[in-house]
C-alpha positions, 0 to 999 in steps of 0.5 A: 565958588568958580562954575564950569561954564560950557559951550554947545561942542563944535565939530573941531572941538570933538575932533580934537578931544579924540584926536587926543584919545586915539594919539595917547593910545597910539603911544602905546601901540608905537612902543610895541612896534619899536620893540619888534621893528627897531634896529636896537632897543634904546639903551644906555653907555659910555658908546651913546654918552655917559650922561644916559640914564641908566635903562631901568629909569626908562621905566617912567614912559609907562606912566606918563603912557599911562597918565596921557591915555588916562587924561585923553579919555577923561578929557572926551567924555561927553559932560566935558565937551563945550569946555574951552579949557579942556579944549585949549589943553588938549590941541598941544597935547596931540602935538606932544602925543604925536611927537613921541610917536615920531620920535620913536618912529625916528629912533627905529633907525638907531637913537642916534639919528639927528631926526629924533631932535625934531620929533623931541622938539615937536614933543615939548613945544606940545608939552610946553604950551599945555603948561602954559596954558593951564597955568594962565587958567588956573582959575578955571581949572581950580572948578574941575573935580579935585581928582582930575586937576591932580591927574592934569598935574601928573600928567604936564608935570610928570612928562615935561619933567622928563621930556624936559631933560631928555631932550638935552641927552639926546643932543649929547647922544646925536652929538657924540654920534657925529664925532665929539669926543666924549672925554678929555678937555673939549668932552668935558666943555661939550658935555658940560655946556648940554648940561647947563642947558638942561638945568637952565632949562629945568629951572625956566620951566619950574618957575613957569609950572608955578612950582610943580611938584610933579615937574621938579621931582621927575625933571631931579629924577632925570638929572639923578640918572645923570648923574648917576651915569656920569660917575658910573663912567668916570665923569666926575664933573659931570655928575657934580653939574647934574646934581647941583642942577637937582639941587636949583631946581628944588630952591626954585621950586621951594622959593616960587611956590612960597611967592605963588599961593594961588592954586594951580593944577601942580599936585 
C-alpha cells in the first residue's frame, strides 16, 4: 500500500493552500457582484450565437463553486499540509480560481468583451496543468482517502468538462459580436470551424484525464446545450456537429479507460 509522505510546510506552501480557500470562496462572492453590478445578466440567443447553451444549464457553475471551496478547504487542513501533491495541485488551481473571477470581472461590461478570452485562457490553462498534474501522480494520489480522491475527480473533472467547451462558445459569442454573420454560408463555416475545435479539444483532453468520468460527461453536457441551441435556432448543421462531438468523446473515453487501468483519480 502507498503511504503519504509528508515534508515540514514551508511558508509558500501555506501561502498557496489558502490562497486557494480565500480565491474558491472569492468565486462565490464574485457572482454575487456580477448579479447586482453587471450591465446584463449572462444570457443565451441567436443575438449572442446560436451555439449558447440555454440559461438553466448555467445552473452547473454552482457545483464546480461548490466542488472548488469544498476541495480548496480540504486541501488547507493542517494534517495535509508538507504533501507536495497537494501543493503541486493547488498553485494551478488559484490560477483557474482567479481566472474565473476576472472572467466575470470582464463580462461586467457585457459577455460579449474580447477581454473575457484572456480571463477563460488563464482559467483552463489553471485547470489544464492541475489535470496534468494529477494524472503524472496518480500513484500517490491513489494513497489519499477514497473519498477525496473522488472529490479531486469532480472537481478537475466537472469544471474542465465545462470550461473546456466554454471557451469555444465565448469565441463564437466575441466573434459574432465583432461582425460575423451568424447565418448563411460563411456562418456556417465559421460556427462549424469553433465547433470542431471544441470537440478536438474535448477529445485531446479526455485521452489526457485517462478517461475521466466527470471530464466526458459534463464536456457531452455542454455540447448537448449546444446542440440543443443549435437546433432550437435552426441550425441544423450545427447541431449534428455537437452531437457527433458527444458521440467521439464517449469512444474515447470508452477506448482509453479499456487501455488504462491503473488508477487515477477520475470518479
Amino acid at each position: 500500500m502507498t503511504t503519504i509522505s509528508l515534508s515540514r510546510p514551508t511558508a509558500a506552501s501555506r501561502i498557496v493552500r489558502y490562497s486557494a480557500v480565500v480565491l474558491a470562496v472569492g468565486q462565490a462572492v464574485s457572482t454575487l457582484v456580477f448579479d447586482r453590478f453587471a450591465t446584463a445578466p449572462l444570457a443565451s440567443g441567436e443575438e449572442y450565437s446560436p451555439i449558447v447553451p440555454p440559461e438553466p444549464m448555467f445552473a452547473i457553475w454552482g457545483i464546480i463553486i461548490t466542488a472548488s471551496i469544498v476541495w480548496s478547504i480540504v486541501a488547507a487542513r493542517p494534517s495535509t499540509l508538507g504533501d507536495e501533491t497537494r501543493d503541486a495541485l493547488s498553485g494551478p488551481l488559484v490560477l483557474a480560481f482567479a481566472g474565473f473571477s476576472l472572467w466575470l470581472a470582464a463580462a461586467s461590461a457585457g459577455q460579449t468583451s474580447p477581454f473575457t478570452l484572456g480571463a477563460f485562457a488563464l482559467l483552463l490553462t489553471g485547470l489544464l496543468t492541475a489535470m496534468a498534474r494529477a494524472v503524472r501522480r496518480r500513484d500517490a494520489i491513489a494513497a489519499w482517502p477514497a473519498w477525496e480522491r473522488r472529490l479531486l475527480g469532480l472537481l478537475l473533472g466537472v469544471y474542465t468538462g465545462w470550461a473546456s467547451v466554454a471557451v469555444f462558445v465565448n469565441i463564437a459569442t466575441v466573434t459574432q459580436s465583432l461582425g460575423a454573420p451568424p447565418a448563411g454560408a460563411r456562418g456556417a463555416v465559421w460556427q462549424s470551424l469553433v465547433l470542431l475545435a471544441a470537440a478536438w479539444t474535448a477529445v485531446a483532453i479526455a485521452r489526457l484525464s485517462r478517461g475521466s468520468i466527470w471530464y466526458a460527461a459534463t464536456a457531452s453536457y455542454a455540447l448537448t446545450g449546444a446542440a440543443i441551441s443549435a437546433a432550437t435556432f435552426d441550425y441544423p448543421l450545427l447541431a449534428a456537429l455537437a452531437v457527433a462531438a458527444v458521440a467521439v468523446i464517449a469512444v474515447t473515453t470508452v477506448l482509453v479507460r479499456r487501455a488504462d487501468r491503473r488508477p487515477v483519480p477520475r470518479s
